[in-house]
C-alpha positions in Angstrom: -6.8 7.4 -4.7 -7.7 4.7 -2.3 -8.3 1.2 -3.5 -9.8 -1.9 -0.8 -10.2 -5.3 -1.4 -12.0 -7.2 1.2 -13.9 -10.6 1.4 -17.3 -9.8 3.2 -18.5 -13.6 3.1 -21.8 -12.6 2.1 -22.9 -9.0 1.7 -26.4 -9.0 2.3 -24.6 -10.7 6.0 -22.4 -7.6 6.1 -24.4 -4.8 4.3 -23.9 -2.3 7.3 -20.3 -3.2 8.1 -19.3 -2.4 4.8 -21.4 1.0 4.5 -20.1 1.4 7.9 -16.5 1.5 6.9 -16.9 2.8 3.4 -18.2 5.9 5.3 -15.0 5.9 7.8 -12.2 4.7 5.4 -13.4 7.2 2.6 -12.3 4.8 0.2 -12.6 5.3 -3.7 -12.7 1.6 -5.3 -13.5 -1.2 -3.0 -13.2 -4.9 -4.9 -15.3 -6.8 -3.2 -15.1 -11.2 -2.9 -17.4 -13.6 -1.7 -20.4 -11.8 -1.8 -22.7 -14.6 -2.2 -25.8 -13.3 -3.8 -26.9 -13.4 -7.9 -26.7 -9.8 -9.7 -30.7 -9.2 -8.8 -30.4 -9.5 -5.5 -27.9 -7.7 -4.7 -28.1 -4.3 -2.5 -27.0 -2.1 -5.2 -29.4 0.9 -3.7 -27.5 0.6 -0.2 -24.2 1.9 -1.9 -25.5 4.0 -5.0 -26.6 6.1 -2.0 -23.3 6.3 -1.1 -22.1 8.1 -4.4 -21.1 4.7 -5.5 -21.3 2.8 -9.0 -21.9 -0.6 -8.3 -20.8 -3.3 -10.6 -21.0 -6.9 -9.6 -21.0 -10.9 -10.6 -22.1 -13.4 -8.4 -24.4 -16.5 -8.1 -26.4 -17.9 -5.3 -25.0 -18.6 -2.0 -21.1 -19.1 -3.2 -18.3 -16.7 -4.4 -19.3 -13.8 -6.4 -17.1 -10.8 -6.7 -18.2 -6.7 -7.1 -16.7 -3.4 -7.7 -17.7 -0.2 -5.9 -16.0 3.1 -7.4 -16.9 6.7 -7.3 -16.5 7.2 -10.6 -17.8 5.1 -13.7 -15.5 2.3 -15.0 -14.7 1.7 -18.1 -13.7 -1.5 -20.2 -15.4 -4.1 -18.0 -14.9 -7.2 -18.3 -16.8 -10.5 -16.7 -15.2 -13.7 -15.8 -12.2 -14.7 -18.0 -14.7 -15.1 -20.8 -14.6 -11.2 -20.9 -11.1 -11.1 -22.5 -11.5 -14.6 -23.8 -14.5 -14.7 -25.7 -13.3 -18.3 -26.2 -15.6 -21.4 -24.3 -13.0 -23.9 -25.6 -10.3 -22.2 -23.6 -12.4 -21.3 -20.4 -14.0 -24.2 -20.1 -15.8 -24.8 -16.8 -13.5 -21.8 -14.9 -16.4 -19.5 -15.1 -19.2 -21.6 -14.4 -17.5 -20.0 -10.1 -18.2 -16.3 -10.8 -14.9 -14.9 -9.2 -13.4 -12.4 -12.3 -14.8 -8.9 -13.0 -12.3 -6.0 -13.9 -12.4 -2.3 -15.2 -10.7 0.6 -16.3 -10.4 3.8 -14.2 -8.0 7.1 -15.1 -6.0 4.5 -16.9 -5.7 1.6 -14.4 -6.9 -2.0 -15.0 -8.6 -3.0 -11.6 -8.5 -7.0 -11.7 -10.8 -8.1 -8.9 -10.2 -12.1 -8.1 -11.3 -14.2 -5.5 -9.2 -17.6 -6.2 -10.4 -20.9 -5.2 -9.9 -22.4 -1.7 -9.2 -25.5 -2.8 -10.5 -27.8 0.2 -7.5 -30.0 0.6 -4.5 -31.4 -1.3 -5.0 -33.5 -3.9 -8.9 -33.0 -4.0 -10.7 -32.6 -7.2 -11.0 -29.0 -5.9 -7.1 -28.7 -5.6 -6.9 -29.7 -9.1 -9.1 -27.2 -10.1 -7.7 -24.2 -8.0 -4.7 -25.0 -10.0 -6.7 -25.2 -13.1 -7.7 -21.8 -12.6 -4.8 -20.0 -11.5 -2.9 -21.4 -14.8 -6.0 -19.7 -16.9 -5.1 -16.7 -14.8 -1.4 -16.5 -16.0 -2.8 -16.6 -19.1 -5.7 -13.9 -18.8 -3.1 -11.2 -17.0 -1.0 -11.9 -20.2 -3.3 -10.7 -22.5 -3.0 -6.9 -20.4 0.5 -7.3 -19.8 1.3 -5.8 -17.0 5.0 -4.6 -18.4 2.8 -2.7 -21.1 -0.5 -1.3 -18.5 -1.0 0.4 -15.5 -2.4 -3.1 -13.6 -3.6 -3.3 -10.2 -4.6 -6.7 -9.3 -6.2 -7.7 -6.0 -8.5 -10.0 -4.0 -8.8 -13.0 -2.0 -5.9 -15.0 -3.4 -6.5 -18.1 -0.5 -2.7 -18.5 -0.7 -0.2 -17.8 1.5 2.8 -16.8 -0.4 5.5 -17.2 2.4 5.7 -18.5 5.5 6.0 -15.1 7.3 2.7 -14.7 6.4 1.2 -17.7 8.3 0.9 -17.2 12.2 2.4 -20.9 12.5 4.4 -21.8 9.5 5.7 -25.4 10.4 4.0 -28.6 8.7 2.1 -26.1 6.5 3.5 -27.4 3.3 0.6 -30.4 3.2 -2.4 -27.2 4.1 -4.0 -26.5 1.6 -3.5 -22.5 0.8 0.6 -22.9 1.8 1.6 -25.9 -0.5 4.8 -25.3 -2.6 2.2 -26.3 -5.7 -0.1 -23.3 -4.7 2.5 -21.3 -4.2 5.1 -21.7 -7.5 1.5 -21.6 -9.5 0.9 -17.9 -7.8 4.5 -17.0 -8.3 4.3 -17.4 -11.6 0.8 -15.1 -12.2 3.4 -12.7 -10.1 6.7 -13.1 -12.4 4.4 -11.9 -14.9 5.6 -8.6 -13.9 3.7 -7.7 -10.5 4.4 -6.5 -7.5 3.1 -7.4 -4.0 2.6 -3.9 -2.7 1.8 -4.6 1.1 5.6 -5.9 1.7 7.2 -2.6 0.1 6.3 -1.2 3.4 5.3 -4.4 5.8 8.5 -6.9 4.8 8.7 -8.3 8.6 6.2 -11.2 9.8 2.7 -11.1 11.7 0.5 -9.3 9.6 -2.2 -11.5 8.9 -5.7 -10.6 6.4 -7.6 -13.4 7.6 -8.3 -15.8 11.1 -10.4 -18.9 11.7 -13.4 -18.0 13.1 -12.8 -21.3 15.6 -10.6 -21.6 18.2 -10.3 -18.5 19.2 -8.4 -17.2 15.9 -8.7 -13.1 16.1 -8.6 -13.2 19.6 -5.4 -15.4 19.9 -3.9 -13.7 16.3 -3.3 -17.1 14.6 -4.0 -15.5 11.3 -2.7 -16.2 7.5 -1.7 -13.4 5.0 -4.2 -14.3 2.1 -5.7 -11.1 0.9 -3.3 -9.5 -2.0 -2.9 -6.3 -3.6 -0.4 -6.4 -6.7 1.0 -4.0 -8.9 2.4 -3.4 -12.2 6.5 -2.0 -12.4 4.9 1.1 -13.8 2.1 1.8 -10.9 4.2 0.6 -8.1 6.1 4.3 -7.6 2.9 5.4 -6.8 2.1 3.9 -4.4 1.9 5.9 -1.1 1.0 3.3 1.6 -1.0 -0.4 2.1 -2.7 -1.2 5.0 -4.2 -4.1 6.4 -7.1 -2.8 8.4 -8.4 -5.1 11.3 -10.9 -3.3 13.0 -14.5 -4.6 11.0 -12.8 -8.3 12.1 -13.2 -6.8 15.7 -16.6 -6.3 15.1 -20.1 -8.5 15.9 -20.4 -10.7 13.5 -17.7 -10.2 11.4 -16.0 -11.3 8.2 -13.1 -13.6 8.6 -11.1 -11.4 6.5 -9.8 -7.5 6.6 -10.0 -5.3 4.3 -6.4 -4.2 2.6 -6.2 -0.6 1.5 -3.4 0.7 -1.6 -3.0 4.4 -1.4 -1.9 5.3 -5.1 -0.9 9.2 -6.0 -2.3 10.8 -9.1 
């Protein structure tokens, strides 16, 4: 089984790249971030024609997040709120639609696209650590020791710095602050595994690049795009790849896709 995750910054944008590759890659689940566009509007008829079931949350213009599988998911849950069912505890973290998850032969497929957080010390830095801690506690109520969890999506944090092109003086960018980064290792310490550095440990793999200044082109990318796993789904897993060629194409996203190959 194949699963993707890919920010497409705006699907209706990227419609044909994504059938486009879905066609090449073969590709059973694809989580999908960033997609920009409320529930009505979205181009569900594009990939149900595909063999797809499309299930999605999104709002106008910003965020939003999807799920494309072959076959039906079960157990699906919206926003934290899904597990939740508690305002109190939520709050104002799913007013951004950026949670949807399901169940598929037995696997929990959380989808996340984690705030940017615009710059340190910004209200919007307060709240991408806001969020994350609400994430600890969501991923605690599946307990990944306990479930087959796979957990992916645009994280916006670069856990180390082998997985920035240029490391140095990153530690005051937002996306590689040590603040970012001990509040994502502790979502991780819950029991998950990054699954792209089983295979990739070494430096300059990169799932994103600026669209200015000549990012692709030049390869000054950041590692941002995550696929984790639980101790009990990580044997399975066959291969990750980051795949690079949609960011080569006209008009592209800023991000690659990242494909887990997971045995039955």
């Amino acid at each position: 089984m194949k699963i993707a995750t890919w920010n497409v910054n705006s699907i209706r944008t990227r419609e044909d790249h994504v059938k486009q590759w879905l066609g090449d890659q073969d590709i059973d689940i694809l989580c999908l971030q960033e997609t920009k566009v409320i529930d009505q509007d979205f181009p569900r008829q594009s990939f149900l024609d595909l063999g797809y079931q499309v299930y999605v949350f999104g709002q106008k213009a910003y965020n939003g997040v999807a799920i494309f599988s072959k076959k039906p998911l079960e157990s699906i849950d919206y926003g934290f709120n899904g597990i939740f069912n508690n305002q109190e505890k939520v709050g104002n973290l799913d007013e951004q639609k950026r949670v949807i998850s399901g169940v598929i032969d037995n696997i929990r497929i959380v989808n996340l696209y984690v705030p940017n957080g615009n710059s340190l010390g910004s209200e919007k830095y307060e709240y991408k650590l806001q969020w994350l801690e609400l994430l600890q506690e969501y991923l605690k109520t599946i307990d990944p020791q306990k479930t087959d969890l796979l957990v992916c999506g645009d994280f916006n944090i670069a856990l180390e710095d082998k997985d920035i092109y240029k490391p140095e003086g990153r530690e005051k960018h937002v996306m590689a602050t040590p603040t970012e980064r001990e509040a994502l290792k502790k979502v991780i310490d819950l029991g998950l595994e990054d699954v792209f550095r089983k295979f990739y440990p070494e430096e300059g793999h990169y799932s994103w690049w600026d669209y200015r200044q000549g990012g692709f082109a030049k390869n000054r990318g950041w590692r941002i795009d995550h696929i984790y796993l639980s101790p009990s789904l990580l044997p399975r897993a066959m291969d990750c790849v980051i795949d690079i060629e949609p960011r080569k194409l006209v008009k592209p996203s800023d991000h690659a896709p990242v494909i887990v190959e997971i045995s039955g």
